[in-house]
Every structure is written in structure tokens, then in C-alpha cells.
DSSP file (Angstrom, degrees, kcal/mol; ACC not computed):
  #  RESIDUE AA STRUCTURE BP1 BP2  ACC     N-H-->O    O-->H-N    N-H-->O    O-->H-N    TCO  KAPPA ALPHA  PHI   PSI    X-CA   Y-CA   Z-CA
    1    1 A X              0   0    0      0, 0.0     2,-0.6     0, 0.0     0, 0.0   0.000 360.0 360.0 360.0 146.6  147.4   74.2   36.7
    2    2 A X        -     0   0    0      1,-0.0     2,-0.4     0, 0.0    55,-0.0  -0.817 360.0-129.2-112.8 110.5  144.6   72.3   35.2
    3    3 A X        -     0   0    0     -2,-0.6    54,-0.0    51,-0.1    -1,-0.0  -0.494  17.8-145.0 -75.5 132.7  142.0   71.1   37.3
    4    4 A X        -     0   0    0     -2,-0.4     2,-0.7     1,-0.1    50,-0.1  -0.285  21.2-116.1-107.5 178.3  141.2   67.5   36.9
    5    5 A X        -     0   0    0      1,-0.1    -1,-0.1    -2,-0.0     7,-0.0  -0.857  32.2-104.6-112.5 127.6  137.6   66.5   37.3
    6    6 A X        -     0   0    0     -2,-0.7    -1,-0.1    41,-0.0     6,-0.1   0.184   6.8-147.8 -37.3 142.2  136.6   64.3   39.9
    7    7 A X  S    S+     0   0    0      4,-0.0     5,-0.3     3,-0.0     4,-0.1   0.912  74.7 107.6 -71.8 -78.6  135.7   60.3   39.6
    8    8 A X        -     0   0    0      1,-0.1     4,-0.5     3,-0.1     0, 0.0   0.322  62.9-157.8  11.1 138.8  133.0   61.0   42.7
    9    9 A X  S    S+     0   0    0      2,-0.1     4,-0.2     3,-0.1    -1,-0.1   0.499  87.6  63.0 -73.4 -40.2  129.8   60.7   40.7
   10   10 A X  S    S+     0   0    0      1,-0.1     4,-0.2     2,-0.1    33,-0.1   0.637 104.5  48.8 -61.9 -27.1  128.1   62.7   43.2
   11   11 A X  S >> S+     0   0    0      2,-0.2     4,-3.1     3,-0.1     3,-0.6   0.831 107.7  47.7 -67.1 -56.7  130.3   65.5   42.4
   12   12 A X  H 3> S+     0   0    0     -4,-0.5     4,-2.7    -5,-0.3    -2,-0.1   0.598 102.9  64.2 -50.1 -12.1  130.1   65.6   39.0
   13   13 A X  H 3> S+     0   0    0     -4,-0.2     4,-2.5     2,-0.2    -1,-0.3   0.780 106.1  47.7-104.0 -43.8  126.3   65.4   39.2
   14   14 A X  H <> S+     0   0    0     -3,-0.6     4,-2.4    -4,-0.2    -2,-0.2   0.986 100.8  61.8 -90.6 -39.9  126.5   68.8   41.0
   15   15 A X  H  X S+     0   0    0     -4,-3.1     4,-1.4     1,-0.2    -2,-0.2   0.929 112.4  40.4 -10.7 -77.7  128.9   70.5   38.5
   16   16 A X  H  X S+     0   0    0     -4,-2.7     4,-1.7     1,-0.2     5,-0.5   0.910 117.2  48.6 -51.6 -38.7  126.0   69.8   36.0
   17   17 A X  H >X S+     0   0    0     -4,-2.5     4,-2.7     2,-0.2     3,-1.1   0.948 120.8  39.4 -49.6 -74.1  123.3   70.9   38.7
   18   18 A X  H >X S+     0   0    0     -4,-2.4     3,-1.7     1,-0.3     4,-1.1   0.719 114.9  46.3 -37.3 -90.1  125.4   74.0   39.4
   19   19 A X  H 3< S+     0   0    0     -4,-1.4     4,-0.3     1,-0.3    -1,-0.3   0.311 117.5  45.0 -24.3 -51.8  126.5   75.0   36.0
   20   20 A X  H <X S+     0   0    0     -4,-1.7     4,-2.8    -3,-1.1    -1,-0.3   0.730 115.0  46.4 -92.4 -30.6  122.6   74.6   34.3
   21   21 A X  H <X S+     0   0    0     -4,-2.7     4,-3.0    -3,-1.7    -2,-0.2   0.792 111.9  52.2 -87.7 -21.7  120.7   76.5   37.3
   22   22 A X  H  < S+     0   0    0     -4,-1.1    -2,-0.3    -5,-0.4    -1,-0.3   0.849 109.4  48.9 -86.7 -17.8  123.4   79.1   37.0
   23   23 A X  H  4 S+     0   0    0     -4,-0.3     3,-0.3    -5,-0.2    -2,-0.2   0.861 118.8  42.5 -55.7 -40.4  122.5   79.2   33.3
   24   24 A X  H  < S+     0   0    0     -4,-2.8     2,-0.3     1,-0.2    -3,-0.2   0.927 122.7  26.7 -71.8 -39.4  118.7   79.5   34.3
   25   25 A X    ><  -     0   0    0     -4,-3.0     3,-1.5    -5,-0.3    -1,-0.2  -0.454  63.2-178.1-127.1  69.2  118.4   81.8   37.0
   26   26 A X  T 3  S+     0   0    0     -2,-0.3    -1,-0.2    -3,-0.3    -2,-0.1   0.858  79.9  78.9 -33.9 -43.6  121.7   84.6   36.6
   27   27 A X  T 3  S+     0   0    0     -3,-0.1     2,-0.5     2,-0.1    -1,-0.2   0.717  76.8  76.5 -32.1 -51.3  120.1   86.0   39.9
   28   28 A X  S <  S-     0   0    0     -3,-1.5     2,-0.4    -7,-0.2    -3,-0.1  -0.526  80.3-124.2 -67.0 122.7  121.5   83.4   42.2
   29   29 A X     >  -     0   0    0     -2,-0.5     4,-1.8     1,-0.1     3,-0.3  -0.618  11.9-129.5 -96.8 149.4  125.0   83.5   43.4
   30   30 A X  H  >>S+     0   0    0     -2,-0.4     4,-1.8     1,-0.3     5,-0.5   0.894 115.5  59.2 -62.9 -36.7  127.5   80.5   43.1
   31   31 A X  H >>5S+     0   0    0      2,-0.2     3,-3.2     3,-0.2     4,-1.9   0.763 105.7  41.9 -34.8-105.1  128.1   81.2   46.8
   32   32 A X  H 3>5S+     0   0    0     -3,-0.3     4,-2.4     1,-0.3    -2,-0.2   0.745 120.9  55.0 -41.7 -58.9  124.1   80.5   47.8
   33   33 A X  H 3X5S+     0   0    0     -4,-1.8     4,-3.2     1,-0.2    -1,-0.3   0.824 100.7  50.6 -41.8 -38.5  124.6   77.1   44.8
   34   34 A X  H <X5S+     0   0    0     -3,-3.2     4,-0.6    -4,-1.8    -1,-0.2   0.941 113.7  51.0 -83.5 -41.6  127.3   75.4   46.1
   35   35 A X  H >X<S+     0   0    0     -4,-1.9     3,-3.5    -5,-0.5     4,-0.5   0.903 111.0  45.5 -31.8 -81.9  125.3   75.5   49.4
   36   36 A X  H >X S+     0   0    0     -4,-2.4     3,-1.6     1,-0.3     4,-1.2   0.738 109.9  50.9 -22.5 -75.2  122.5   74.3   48.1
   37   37 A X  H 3X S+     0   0    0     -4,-3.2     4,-1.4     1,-0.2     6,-0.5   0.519 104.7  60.9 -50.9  -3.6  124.3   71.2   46.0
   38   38 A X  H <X>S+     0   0    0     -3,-3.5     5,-1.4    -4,-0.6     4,-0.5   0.942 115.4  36.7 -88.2 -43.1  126.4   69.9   49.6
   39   39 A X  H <<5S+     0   0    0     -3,-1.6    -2,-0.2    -4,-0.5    -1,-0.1   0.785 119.2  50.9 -84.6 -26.0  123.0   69.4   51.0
   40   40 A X  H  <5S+     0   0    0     -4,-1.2    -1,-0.2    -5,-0.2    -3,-0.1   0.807 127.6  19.4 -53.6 -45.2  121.6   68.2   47.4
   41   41 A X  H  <5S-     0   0    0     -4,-1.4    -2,-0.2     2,-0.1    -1,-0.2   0.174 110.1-111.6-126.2  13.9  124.3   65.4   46.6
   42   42 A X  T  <5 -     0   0    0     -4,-0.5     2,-0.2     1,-0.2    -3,-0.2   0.853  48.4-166.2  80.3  28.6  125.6   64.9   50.2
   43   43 A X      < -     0   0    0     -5,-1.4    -1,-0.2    -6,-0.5    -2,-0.1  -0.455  22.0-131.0-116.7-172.8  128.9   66.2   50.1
   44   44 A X    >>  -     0   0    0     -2,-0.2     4,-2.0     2,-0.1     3,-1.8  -0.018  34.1-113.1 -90.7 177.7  132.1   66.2   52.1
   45   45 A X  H 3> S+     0   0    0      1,-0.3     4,-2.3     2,-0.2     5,-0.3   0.890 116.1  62.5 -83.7 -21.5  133.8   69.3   52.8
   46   46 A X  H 34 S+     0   0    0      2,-0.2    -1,-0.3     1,-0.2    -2,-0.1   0.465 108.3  48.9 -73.8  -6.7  137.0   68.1   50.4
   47   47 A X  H <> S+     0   0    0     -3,-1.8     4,-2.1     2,-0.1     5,-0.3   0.664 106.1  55.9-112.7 -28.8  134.3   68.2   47.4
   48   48 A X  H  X S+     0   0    0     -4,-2.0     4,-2.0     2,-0.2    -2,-0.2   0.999 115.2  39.2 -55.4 -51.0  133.0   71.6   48.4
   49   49 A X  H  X S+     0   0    0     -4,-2.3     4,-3.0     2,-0.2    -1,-0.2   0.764 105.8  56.2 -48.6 -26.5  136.1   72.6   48.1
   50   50 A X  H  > S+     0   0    0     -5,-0.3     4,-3.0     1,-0.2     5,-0.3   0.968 121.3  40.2 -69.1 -49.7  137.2   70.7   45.0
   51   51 A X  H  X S+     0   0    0     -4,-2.1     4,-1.9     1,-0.3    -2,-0.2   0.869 113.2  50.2 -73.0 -30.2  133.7   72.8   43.4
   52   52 A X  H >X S+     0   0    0     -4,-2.0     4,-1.1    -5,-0.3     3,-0.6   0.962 116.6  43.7 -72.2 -51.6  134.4   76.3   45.2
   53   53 A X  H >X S+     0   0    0     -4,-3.0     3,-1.2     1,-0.2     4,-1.1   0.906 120.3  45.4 -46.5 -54.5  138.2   75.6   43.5
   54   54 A X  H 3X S+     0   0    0     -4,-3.0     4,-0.7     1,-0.3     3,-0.4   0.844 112.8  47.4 -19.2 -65.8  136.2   74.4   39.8
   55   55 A X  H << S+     0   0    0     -4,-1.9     4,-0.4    -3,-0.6    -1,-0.3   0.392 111.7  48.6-104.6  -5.2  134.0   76.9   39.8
   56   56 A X  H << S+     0   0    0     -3,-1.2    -1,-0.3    -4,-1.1    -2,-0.2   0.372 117.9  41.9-120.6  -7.8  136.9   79.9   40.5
   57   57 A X  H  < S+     0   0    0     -4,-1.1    -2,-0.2    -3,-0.4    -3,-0.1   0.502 119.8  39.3-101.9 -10.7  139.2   78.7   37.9
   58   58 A X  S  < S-     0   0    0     -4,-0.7    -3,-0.2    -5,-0.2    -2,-0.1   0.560 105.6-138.1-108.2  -9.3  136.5   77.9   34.9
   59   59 A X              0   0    0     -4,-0.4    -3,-0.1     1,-0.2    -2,-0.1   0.111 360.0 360.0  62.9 150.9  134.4   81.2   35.9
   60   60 A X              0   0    0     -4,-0.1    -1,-0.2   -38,-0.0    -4,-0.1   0.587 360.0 360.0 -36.9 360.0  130.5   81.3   36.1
């Protein structure tokens, strides 16, 4: 099943956050990111989840 990508703008916005800071610093784990980005772009726990789910089907 193919995950579809959120309208939320705020979400999407942390995809890119995530995705390029895990390009920059391999040292930080997607764990420690996703923190980061709920408190960065304010979001709700149904979009942490939609990003833990993202990020565990597309791989780092």
C-alpha cells in the first residue's frame, strides 16, 4: 500500500526538514528528527504518526 502524501502544509514542510538534515548530519536518528520537527511545525499526534509511517515505508 502506497502512502499518500499529506495536503497539511505543515507536514510536508517537515518531510523536507526531515529528509535534508538527515542528508546533512547521518549522525542523528530519525527517532531524535521526528521529535524535533512536532515541536518545529506544531504537529498533532495523527501527523507524527502519518511521518513515523512515511519515513518506515520510504526508508532513510
Amino acid at each position: 500500500m502506497a502512502t499518500v502524501m499529506p495536503e497539511a502544509e505543515h507536514v510536508q514542510k517537515a518531510i523536507k526538514w526531515i529528509s535534508a538534515t538527515l542528508e546533512e548530519k547521518d549522525n542523528q536518528s530519525l527517532q531524535s528528527l521526528i521529535e524535533k520537527a512536532v515541536f518545529k511545525f506544531d504537529l498533532s499526534p495523527k501527523d507524527t504518526e502519518f511521518l513515523m509511517n512515511f519515513f518506515r515505508e520510504h526508508g532513510k
